[in-house]
Every structure is written in C-alpha cells, then in structure tokens.
C-alpha positions in Angstrom: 115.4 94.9 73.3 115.1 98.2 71.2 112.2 100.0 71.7 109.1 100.2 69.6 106.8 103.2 68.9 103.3 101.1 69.3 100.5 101.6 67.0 97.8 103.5 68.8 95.2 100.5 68.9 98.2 98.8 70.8 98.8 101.5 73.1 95.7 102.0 74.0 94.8 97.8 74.5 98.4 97.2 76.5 97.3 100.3 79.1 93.9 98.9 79.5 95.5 95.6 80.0 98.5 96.8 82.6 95.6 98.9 84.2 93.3 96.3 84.6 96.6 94.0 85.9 97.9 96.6 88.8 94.3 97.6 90.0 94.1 94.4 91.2 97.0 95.6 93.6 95.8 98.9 94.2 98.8 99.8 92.1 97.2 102.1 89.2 99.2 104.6 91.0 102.1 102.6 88.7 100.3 102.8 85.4 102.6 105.2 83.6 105.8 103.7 85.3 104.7 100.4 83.4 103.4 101.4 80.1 106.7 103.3 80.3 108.6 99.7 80.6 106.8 98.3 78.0 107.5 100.6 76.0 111.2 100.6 76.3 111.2 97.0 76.0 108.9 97.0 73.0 106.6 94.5 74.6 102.8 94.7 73.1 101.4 92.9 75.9 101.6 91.3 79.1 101.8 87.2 77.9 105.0 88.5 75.4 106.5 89.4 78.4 106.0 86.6 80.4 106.8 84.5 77.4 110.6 86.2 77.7 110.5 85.2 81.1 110.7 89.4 82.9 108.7 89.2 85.2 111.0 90.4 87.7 112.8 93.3 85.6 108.8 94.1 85.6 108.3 94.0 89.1 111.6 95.8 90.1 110.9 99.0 87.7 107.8 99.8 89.8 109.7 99.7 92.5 106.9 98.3 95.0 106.1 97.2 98.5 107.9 93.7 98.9 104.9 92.5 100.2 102.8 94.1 97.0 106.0 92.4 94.5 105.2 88.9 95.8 101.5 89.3 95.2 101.7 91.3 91.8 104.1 88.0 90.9 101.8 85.8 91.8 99.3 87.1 89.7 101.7 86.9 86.5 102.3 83.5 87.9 98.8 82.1 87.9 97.9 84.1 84.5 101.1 82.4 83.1 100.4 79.1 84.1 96.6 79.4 82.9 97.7 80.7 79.2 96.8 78.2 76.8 100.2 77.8 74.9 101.8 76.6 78.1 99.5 74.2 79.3 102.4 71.7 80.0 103.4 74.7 83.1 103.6 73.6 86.5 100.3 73.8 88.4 100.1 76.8 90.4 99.5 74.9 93.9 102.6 72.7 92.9 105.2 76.1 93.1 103.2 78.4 95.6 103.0 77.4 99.2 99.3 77.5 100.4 99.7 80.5 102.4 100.3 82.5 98.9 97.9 80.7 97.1 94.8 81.5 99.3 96.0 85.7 99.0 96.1 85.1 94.8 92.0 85.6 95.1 89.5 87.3 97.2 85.8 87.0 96.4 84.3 90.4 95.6 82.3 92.2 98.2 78.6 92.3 98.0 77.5 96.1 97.5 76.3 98.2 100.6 73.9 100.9 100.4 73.2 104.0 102.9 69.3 102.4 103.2 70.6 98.9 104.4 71.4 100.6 107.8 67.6 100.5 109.2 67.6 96.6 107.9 70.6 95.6 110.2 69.2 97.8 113.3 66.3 95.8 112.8 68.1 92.9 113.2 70.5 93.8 116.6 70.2 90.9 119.4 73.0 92.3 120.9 74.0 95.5 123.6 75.2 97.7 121.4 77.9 99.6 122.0 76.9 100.7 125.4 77.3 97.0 126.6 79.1 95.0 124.3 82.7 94.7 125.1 85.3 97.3 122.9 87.2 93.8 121.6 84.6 92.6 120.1 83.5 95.8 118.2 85.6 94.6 114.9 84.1 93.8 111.3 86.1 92.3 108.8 88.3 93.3 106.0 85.4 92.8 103.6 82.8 94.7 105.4 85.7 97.1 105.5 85.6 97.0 102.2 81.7 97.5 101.7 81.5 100.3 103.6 84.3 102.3 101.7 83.0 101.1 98.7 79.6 102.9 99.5 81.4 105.6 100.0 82.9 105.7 96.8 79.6 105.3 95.0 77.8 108.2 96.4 80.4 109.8 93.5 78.8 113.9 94.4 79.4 113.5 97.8 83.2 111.9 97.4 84.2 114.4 94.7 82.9 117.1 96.8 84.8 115.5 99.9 87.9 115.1 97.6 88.1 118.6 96.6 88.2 120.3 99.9 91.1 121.5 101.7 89.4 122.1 104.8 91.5 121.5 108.1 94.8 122.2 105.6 93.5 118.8 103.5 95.2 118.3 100.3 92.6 118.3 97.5 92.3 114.7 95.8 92.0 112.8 99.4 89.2 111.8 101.5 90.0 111.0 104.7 88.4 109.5 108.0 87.2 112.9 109.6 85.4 113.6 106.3 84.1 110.0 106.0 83.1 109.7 110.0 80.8 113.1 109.3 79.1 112.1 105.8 78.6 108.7 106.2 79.8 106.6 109.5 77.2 108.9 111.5 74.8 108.8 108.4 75.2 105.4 108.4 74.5 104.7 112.6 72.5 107.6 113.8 69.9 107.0 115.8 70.9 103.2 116.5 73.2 103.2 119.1 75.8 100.9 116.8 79.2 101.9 115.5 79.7 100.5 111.8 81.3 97.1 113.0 78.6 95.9 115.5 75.5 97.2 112.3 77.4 95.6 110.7 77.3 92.2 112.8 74.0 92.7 114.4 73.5 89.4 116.0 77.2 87.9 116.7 79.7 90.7 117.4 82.8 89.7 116.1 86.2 89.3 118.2 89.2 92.0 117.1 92.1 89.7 115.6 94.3 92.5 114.4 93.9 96.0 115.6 94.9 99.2 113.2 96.5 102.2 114.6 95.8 105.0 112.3 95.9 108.9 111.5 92.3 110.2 111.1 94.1 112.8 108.4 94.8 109.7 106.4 93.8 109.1 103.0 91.2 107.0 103.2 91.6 104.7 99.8 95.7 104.4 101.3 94.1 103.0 104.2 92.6 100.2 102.3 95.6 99.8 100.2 97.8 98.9 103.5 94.9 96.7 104.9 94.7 94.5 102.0 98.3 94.1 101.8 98.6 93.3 105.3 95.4 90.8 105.7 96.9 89.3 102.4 100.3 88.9 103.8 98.5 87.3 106.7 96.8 84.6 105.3 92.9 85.2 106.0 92.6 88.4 103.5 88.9 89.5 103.2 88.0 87.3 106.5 90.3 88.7 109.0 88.5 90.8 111.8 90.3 94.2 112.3 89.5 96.7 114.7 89.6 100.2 113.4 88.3 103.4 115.7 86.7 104.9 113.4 84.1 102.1 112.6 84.2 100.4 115.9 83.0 103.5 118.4 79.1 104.9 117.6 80.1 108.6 116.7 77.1 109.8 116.4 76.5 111.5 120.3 72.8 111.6 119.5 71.8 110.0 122.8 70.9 106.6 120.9 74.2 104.9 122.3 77.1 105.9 124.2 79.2 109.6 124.3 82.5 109.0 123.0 83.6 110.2 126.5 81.5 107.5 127.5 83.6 104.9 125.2 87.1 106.1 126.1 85.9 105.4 130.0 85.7 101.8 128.8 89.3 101.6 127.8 88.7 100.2 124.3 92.6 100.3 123.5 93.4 98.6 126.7 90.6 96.0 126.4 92.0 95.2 122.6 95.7 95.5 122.6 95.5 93.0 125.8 92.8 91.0 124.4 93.7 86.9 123.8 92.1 86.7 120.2 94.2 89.8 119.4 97.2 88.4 117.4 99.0 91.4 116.9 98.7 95.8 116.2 99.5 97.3 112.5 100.3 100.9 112.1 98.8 102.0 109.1 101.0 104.6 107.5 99.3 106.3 104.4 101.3 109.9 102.7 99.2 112.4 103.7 100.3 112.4 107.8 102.9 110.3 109.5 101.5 108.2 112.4 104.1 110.0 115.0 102.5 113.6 114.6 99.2 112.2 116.4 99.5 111.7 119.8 97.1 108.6 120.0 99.2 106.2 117.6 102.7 107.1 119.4 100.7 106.2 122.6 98.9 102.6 121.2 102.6 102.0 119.4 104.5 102.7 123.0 102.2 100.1 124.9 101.3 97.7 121.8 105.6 97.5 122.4 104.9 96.8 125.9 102.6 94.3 125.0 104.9 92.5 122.8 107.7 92.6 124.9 105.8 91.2 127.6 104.7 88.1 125.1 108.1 87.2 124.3 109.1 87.2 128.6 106.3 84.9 128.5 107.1 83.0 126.3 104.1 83.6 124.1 103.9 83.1 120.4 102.7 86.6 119.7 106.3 87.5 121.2 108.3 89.3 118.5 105.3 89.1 116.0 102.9 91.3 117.7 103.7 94.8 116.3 103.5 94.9 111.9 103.8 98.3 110.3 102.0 98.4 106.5 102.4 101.2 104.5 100.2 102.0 101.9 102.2 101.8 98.4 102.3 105.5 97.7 103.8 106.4 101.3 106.5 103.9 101.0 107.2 105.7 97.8 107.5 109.0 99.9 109.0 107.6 102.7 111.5 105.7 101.5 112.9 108.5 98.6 112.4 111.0 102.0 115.1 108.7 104.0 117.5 108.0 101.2 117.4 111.7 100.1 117.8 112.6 104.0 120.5 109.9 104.2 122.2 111.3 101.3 122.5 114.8 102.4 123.7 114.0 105.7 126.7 111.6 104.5 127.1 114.6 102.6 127.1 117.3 105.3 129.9 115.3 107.4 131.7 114.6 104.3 131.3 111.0 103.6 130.6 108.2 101.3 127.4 106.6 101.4 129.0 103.2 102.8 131.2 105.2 105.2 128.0 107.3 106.7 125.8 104.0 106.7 128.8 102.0 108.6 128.5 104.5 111.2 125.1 104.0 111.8 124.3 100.7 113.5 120.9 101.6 113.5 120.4 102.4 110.4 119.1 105.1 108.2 116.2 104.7 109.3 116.5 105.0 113.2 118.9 108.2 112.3 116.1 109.6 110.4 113.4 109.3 113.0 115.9 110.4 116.0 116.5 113.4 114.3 112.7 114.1 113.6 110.8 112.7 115.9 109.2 114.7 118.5 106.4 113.2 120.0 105.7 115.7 122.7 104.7 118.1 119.7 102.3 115.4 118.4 98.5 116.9 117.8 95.5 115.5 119.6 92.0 116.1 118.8 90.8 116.0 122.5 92.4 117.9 125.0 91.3 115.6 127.7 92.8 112.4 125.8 95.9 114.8 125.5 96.2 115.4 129.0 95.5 111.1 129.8 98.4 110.5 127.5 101.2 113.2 128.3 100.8 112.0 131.8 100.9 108.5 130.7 103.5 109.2 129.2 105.5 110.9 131.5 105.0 107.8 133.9 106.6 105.9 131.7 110.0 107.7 131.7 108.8 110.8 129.7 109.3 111.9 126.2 112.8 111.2 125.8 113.0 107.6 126.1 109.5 107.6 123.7 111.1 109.7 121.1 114.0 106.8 121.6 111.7 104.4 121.5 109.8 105.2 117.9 113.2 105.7 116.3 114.9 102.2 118.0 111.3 100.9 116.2 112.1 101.8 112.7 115.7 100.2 113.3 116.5 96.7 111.9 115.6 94.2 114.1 114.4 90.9 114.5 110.8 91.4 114.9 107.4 91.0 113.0 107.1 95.0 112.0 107.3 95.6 107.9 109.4 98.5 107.4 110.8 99.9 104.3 112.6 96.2 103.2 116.0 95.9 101.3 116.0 95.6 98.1 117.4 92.1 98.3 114.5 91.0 99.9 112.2 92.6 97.0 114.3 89.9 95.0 113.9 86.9 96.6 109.9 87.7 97.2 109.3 87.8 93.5 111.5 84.8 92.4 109.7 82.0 92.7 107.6 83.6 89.6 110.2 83.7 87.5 111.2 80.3 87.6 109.3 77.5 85.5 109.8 75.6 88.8 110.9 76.4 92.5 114.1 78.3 93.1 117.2 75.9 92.6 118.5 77.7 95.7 117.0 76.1 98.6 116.6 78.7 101.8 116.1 77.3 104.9 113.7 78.1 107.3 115.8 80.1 109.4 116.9 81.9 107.0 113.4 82.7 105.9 112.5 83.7 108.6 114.9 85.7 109.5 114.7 87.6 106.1 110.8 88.1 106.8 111.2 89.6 109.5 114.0 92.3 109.0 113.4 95.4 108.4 115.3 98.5 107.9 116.3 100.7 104.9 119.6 100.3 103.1 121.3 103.9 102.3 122.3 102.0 98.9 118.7 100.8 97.9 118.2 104.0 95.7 120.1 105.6 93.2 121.8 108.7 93.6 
C-alpha cells in the first residue's frame, strides 16, 4: 500500500486512538514506531487495518515481548470481533483458550491514598511483621498496582523524584530506593506493617510467586514485567507476589522489626522453600541488570537449587519454577545489546553470522553472559548481607561455577524461564488473531510446550 500524508484531524485522532490501544500494554513506549506504520501503510485507523487482515505485520513492526504480541493480539482480536460490521465473526471464547481469555481484562484498581494508612492500622488483627511469618507477607498484583498508582498521583513529589540523578540515577526514572524513602515508610511508619500486611490487615496473604529485583530499577518497568508475567500466568491482578520492598516494614522506627531483625528470619529461605510458592521471576527492567546486585544472583543461584530439587522429586514446580520477565523497554536493550555483541564477535574471529552462531551450542546468549558476567563484582547495599552471601557462595563451589551458572541460565533450555524468544515464536503467539478462525495448522501439545518453554536468542533475529 502507498503511503498517505494524513490530514491533521486524522493524525492527530489515529495517535490518540494507537495511544490509547498500546497503553493498555504499557506499550506507549511504541507510539511513534506505530503511527510510523500507519503511516507507511496509509491506514487512518485501527478497524481499516484489521479489516485488511495485518494485524500481525502490526505486531511484528513493534517488535515486542512475545508474551506482550499475544496479549496486544488479543486485544485487536476482541475489538475485531465486537465491531459492528462483522457481527457474523467468531465469538471470542470460541478462538481463544480460557487461559487467554481471562488475561484480555483486568478490572481497574480502586484508588489508594497516603491517609488510608491509619484506616488499615486500625484494622490489623494480626502480628505484624514481627510475628507473622515472611511467606505470608505478599499483597497482590492489584494492591501492587494501588500503591504505585498513589505514587504517581502525588505528581510534585514523582516529578521531583524523576528528575534526580542522585546515587548516578538517570533523570526520567523513579526507582524503589526513591519510592521505599517517600512513600513505603510514609505509608507504614509508626505501624509496625510493611505495605503488604497494611495492606491485608486481617488475613495476611500467602506468597504464590516471589520477584527478584534490582532496587535501582525503574519502578513503572517493574510493573510493566509484573503485569506481563501475572497475565501470562493466568490469575493477573489476583496473583499474590512477594516483593522486598513492600513485604519488610522499612521504617526502623521501633514500631516493628529492624531490618536486621527481618533478615534473621530468613524471609528468602522461608519463601523460595515455601509450598504455596509456585515459582521465582527475575524482574529485569533497563536501568540495572539483575547480575550487578549481589542479592538477585544469590536468590537466582538457590531458587535454581530449588527447582532442580522439584524435578528429582518429581514435583510439578520441577522445570517451571524459575520465569525471567523483562519489562518491554529492557528487552529492547537487551536483546539489540546481544545481537550487536554477537555481531561484532562473529566479526572479530572472522565469521558469518551462521558459522559464529553454529559454534556456539549455547547460544548467543550464554556467550554473552560468560563473557560479562562477574558476580563476585556485584554491589550490595549491606556489607553484612555481602559478607552472608560471598561465604554462601563460596560454599557452594565459589564464584566460578556461579558466573557458569547465570550464563548456562540465559542458555536455551527446556525450562519455564522467558528469555529473549525467537522470532518464530513471536509468530506463532500472535496467529491465532489473524485468522477468522483457529490456525489450520494444528500444534500438538508437545510441541507447544516445548516452544513455550524455550528460550534463547537467535543471532539471526535482528537485522544487520
């Protein structure tokens, strides 16, 4: 199709409409990629398109998160099967299996303000965080949710957060040391709670998937990768996560427990090894890779363990128990940073891209990380947890076999983690909304599953 030049009342209606489609993604970050498209296509809206049947010429443009390509399709999906010139479509719950459907909605979180904090103290039946056990000190995706969103309305105090580069920040991002000081302690001081258990002030709810994190993360990344991941798993807003910075009381104020006091309590050990716990996601946002910090190479080395240990067993969590989710702007980065990597080194030795990626069994990927990764130079904010770890560490068969480890990790294997996925996969996520009915190929289960889990970067899945 030749492109148009758009009238400007066009323009501007197609950006508000493409804006208002990819915020429901957290994908705005793709606005200009996809007014870009439509403009070379010469589409004035979002229902031409779908009437031409692109959605997935869309959806590969952006050049998304698989996970985030399935969902965004689904949403075309449903909006094409609810337009009124094709009310003879298929019913949405006729091509989408139910565990897609129930991730094509979530019901918007009710607002949370600074002042309800004295309401829910008001309210606590239970120990607090001095005697409630660390497992059950989760909240759910949607109280996650609240609580950033509070954040964000306090719109001063964010854009003044934003604009620091204290501790070598970049200016735009707010991250979790910023939002632990101006409003998790805020927020809990003086009530002896951390966020989750305020939060849950008479039933303390049971951690189902813990998150490893960076506390230099962006914290609207963070929230990106944990709606992608609760929506990939099937319970979206009402899965229970455990995340470190909401779950301990910060506020060392004598109301609740030191954070020395907490760490004596093992609250990784008592989670990663808990029975409700189905499984550990490293969160991986731009702004730091989980391997510089000490703490997330140490919960990823024994969350391994863990999983390893569940497939001896025999255990269903076996194989499925470790799930990496990066936020859509760090695959971005990450993936153009181990293509361009890859690139360069085929170059260096003199070889094609095939040839180099032949002789890697690994993968790019696991070359990448072996080559980079030094965990014994990973920063930790405590020196006493420092000193717990390197001699954990150590223990284990010291920092050789870990820097192994992390890279073997990011290697293609048959295991639950999401790495960055082949682009072949990206296909097959998104096709089911292309069609006017379900794919004419028929993939088995094994096959499915197998595809689902693999992960691993092809050298080829970016241009030159």
């Amino acid at each position: 199709m030749t492109a148009a030049v758009l009238p400007a009342a066009h323009e501007h209606a197609l950006r508000a409409e493409l804006e208002d489609l990819l915020s429901t993604r957290n994908l705005t970050v793709k606005l200009e990629e996809a007014v870009g498209w439509f403009d070379r296509q010469g589409y004035e809206s979002i229902d031409e398109m779908l009437e031409a049947k692109e959605e997935q010429q869309f959806i590969s443009a952006l050049q998304i998160k698989p996970g985030k390509a399935k969902l965004l399709a689904m949403d075309l999906l449903k909006r094409r099967t609810n337009s009124a010139d094709r009310a003879s479509a298929p019913s949405i719950h006729d091509l989408v299996p139910h565990h897609v459907r129930d991730t094509l909605s979530t019901s918007a979180a009710e607002p949370l303000e600074m002042a309800d904090a004295a309401r829910f103290a008001e309210r606590v039946t239970h120990g607090r965080n001095r005697t409630v056990p660390p497992d059950k000190w989760g909240l759910t995706v949607r109280q996650f949710k609240q609580f950033v969103g509070m954040c964000q309305r306090d719109t001063a105090k964010w854009a003044e957060l934003a604009a620091s580069t204290d501790r070598n920040k970049p200016a735009g991002v707010v991250n979790a040391y910023q939002i632990c000081e101006h409003f998790v302690k805020p927020f809990t001081r003086g009530t002896g709670c951390g966020v989750a258990l305020l939060l849950n002030p008479t039933a303390p709810l049971e951690a189902e998937m813990m998150m490893s994190h960076t506390w230099a993360e962006d914290m609207l990344e963070v929230l990106d990768a944990i709606e992608d991941r609760a929506a990939d798993d099937g319970r979206s807003d009402e899965l229970v996560i455990w995340f470190c910075c909401l779950a301990n009381y910060q506020c060392e104020d004598g109301a609740g427990p030191t954070i020395s006091e907490q760490l004596a309590l093992d609250p990784f050990g008592t989670v990663i090894k808990s029975p409700a716990l189905r499984c550990m996601c490293l969160l991986v946002t731009s702004t730091q890779d989980p391997y510089d910090r000490l703490w997330c190479v140490y919960e990823l080395d024994v969350a391994l363990d863990v999983m390893e240990a569940y497939e001896r067993e025999g255990d269903a969590r076996g194989g499925l128990f470790v799930h990496v989710e990066f936020s859509q702007r760090a695959w971005d980065v990450y993936r153009g940073r181990i293509v361009e990597w890859s690139q360069d080194e085929a170059e260096r030795v003199g070889m094609s891209g095939d040839e180099w990626e032949r002789r890697h069994e690994l993968g790019p990927e696991y070359a990448y990380y072996r080559s980079t990764v030094r965990c014994e130079a990973a920063g930790c904010g405590r020196q006493e947890d420092a000193a717990m770890i390197w001699r954990k560490v150590e223990e284990a068969g010291g920092w050789e076999r870990l820097n192994d480890r992390m890279a073997r990790f990011r290697s293609p294997r048959p295991t639950g983690s999401r790495q960055i996925m082949e682009e072949e996969d990206l296909a097959e996520a998104i096709a089911l909304s292309v069609n006017d009915g379900p794919s004419s190929r028929q993939v088995t289960e094994e096959e499915s599953s197998r595809k689902r889990s693999r992960c691993g970067l092809k050298f080829s899945d970016l241009p030159p």
